[in-house]
C-alpha positions in Angstrom: -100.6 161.5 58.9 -102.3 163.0 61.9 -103.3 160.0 63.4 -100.0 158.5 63.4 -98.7 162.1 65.1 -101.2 161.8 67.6 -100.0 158.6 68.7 -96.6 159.7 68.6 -97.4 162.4 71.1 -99.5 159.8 73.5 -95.9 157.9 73.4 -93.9 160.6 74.5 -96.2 161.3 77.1 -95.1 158.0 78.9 -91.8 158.9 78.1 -88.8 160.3 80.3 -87.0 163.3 79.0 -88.8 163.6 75.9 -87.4 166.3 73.4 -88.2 167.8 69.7 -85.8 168.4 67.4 -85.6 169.0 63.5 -82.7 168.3 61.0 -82.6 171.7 58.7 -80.3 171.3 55.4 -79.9 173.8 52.8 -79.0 173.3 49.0 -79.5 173.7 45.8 -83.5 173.2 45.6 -84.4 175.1 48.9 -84.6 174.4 52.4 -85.8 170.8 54.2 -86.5 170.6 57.8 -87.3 166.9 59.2 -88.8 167.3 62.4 -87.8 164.5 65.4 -89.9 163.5 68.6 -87.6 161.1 71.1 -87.8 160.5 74.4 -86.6 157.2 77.1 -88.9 154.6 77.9 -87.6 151.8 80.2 -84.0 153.3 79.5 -84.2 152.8 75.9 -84.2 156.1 74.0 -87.2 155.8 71.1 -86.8 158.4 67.7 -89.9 159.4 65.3 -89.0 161.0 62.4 -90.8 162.0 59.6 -90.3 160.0 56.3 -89.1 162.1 53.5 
């Protein structure tokens, strides 16, 4: 799993506008976050999410 994050962060690095966000839900068995790194490259906006 780290290796893939740090790629994910050299990505951004090239990126435009790049942001972190994390989807929070809470139910019945707790609380989930699922964390989000996205940012533009060549005007296409690029997501990477963690796989639950």
């Amino acid at each position: 799993m780290k290796p893939l994050l740090i790629v994910a962060l050299l990505a951004l690095s090239a990126c435009t506008n790049p942001m972190l966000s994390a989807e929070m839900a809470v139910g019945t068995g707790g609380v989930s976050v699922k964390p989000a790194l996205s940012g533009q490259v060549g005007g296409t906006t690029v997501t990477v999410e963690a796989n639950n």
